[in-house]
N, C-alpha and C positions, 0 to 999 in steps of 0.2 A: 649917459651911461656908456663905457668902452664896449664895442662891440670884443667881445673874444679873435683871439689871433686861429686864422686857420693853418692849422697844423698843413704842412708841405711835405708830399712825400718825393723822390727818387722812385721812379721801376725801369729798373734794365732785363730785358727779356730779348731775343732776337726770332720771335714766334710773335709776327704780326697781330695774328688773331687775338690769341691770349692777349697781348699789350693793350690793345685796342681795347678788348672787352674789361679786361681789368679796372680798366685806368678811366673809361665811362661809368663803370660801378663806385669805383671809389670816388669820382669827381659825386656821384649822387646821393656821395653820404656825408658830402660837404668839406671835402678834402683837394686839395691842388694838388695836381701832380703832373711831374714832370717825366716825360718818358726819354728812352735811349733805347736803340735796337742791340749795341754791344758797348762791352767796358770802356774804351778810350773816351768816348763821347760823354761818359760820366766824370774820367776824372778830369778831360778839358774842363767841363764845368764847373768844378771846385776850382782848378787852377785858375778861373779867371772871378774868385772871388765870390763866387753864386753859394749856398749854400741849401740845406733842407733839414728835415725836423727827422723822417725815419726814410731808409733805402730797402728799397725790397728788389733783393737780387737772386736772379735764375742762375744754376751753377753750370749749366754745357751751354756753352757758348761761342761761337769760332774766335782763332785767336786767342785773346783774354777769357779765361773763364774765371764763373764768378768767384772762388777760393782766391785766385790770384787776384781779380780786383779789390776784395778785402782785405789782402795783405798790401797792398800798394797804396790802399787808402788810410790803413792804419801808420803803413812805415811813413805818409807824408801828414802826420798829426791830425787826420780825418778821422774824429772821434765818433761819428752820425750812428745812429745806433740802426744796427743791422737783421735785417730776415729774411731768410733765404728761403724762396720759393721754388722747388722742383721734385722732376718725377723720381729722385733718386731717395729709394726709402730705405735704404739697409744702413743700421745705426752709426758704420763706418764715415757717412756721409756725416751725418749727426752731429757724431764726436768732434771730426772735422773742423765742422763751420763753428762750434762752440769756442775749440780750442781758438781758433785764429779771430776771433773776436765778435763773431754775432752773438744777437740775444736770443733768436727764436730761428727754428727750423718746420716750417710747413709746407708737407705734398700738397701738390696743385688739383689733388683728386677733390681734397678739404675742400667743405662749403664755403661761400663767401663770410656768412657768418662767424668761421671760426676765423677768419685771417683777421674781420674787423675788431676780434673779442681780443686778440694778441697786438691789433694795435693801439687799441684803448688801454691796454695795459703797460703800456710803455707812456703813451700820454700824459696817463694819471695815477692810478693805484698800482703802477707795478710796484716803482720805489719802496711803497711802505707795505710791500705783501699785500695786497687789496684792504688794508685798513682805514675807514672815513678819519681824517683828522678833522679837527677842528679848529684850523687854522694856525696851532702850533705848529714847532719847527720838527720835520721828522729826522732822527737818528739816522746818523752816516754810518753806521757798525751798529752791529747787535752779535754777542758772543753769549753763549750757552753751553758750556764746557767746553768742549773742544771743537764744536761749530760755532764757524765766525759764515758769518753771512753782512757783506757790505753792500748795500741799499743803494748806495750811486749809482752802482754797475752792475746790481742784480747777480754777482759774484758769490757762489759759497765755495768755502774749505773745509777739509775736514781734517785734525792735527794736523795743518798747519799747508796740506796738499789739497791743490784745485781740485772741486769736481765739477765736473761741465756738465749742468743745468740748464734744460731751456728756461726760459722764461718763464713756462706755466709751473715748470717742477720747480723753479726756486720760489713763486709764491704760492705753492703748496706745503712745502719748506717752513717757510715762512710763517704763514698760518699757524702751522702746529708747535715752532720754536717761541710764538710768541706768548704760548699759553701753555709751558711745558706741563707733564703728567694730568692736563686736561684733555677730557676727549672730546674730539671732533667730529663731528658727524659725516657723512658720507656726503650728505645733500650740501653742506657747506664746501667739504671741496670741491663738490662737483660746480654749484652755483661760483667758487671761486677761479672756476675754468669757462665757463660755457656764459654766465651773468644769471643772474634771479629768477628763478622760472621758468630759465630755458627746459625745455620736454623734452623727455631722454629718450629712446627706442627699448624697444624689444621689451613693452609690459611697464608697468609701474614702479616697478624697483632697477628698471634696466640703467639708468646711471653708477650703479653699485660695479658693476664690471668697470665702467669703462671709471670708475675711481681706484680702482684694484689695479688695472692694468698701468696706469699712472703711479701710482704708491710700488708697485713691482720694478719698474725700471728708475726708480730713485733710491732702491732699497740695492739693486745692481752697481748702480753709479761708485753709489757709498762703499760699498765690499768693494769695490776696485781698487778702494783708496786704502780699505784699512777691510781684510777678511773680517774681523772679527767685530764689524759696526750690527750692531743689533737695539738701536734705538727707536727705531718707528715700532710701535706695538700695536696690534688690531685689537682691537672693542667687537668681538665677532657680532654681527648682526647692527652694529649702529656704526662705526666707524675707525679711528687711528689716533693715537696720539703718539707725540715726541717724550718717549718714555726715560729713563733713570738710565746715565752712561754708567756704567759696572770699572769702579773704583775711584770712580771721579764725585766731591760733593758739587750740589746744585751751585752752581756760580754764574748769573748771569749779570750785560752790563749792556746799555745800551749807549751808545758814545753822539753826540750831535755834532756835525760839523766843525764848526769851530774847535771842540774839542780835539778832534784829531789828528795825529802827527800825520803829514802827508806819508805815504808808504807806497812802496812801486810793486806790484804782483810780479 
């Protein structure tokens, strides 16, 4: 039997401690990883042919910081899918790394837990919104009126303009586009953020905030794109669905690889 390939991560960090400790955590959850104290030493190692599976990049850095090494990795066709670890929490930051091509942005305050639930979802289920397949091929586009959501790259649009989505909010997204004017429970997005049974703080129901505050800044994202996006609808007391766009009929289509015309964002 092939034993499974160990996913390879990249950490560029120039805080010893942090590196150090990171990167014996993540080697303990069966992951290889390659460290770098600043940017240069990272893109040497591409340039000489090395490559890895996810990067997780600190943003203050002397010299290169990490915004600029993701733009230098992206202008030299370094595709490596990106997340950026740092203390900078104001959404500016956020937007930022989205826009220039990461997938997920996480403060270093986050438990170990939550960085390892963001990289398993790039792993595995991010592609298909946390959906099990069964071995069939999953769809490279899924469009539902005027959200196109492309599964390669965990990219959604909204008429036709980017919104910059972490990771967790496009397969929150996701979830709910996939089963329009059905309702979703709170416990399913939550378990689609956190995994199955993760225990929530603050009482019994305390996941319901921290579902609410996730559904609030993808409901923000959206009105950026377009004032008048009022499609997420609340199920008060049990959860959210991807409700009826207002003037648009239900038109959805889910496109598989093959099928689709290559298109450049």
């Amino acid at each position: 039997m092939t034993e499974p390939a160990v996913t390879r991560i990249a950490l560029v960090d120039d805080d010893d401690l942090f590196r150090e400790s990171l990167s014996l955590n993540l080697a303990d959850e069966g992951y290889a990883v390659e460290t770098f104290d600043r940017a240069p030493p990272l893109l040497e190692f591409f340039a000489a042919g090395k490559t890895v599976d996810i990067a997780l990049l600190d943003w203050r850095m002397p010299g290169m910081d990490g915004i600029d090494l993701l733009r230098q990795m992206r202008a030299r066709g370094i595709d490596v899918p990106v997340i950026f670890l740092t203390v900078l929490s104001d959404e500016i930051y956020e937007e930022a790394a989205l826009a220039g091509g990461a997938l997920d942005f996480v403060e270093k305050s986050r438990s170990l837990s939550i960085l390892l639930k963001r990289i398993r979802l790039i792993q595995g289920g991010a592609k298909s919104g946390g959906e099990e397949g069964g071995g069939a091929a999953q769809p490279a586009l899924r469009r539902l009126g005027s959200l196109e959501l492309r599964l390669e790259n965990s990219r959604a649009f909204w008429k036709g303009a980017r919104v910059d989505l972490t990771l967790t909010e496009f397969n929150i997204v996701s979830l709910m586009a996939a089963q329009p004017e059905q309702d979703v429970s709170y416990r399913q997005i939550y378990d689609l953020v956190h995994g199955k049974d993760f225990v929530a703080g603050f009482g019994p129901s305390g996941y319901r905030a921290n579902v609410r505050a996730f559904i609030k800044r993808i409901r923000q994202k959206f009105r950026a794109a377009d004032s008048a996006f009022d499609c997420i609808e609340n199920y008060p007391g049990f959860g959210y669905r991807w409700g009826h766009e207002a003037g648009v009929g239900v038109v959805t289509a889910e496109i598989g690889p093959s099928d689709r015309a290559v298109r450049a964002d």
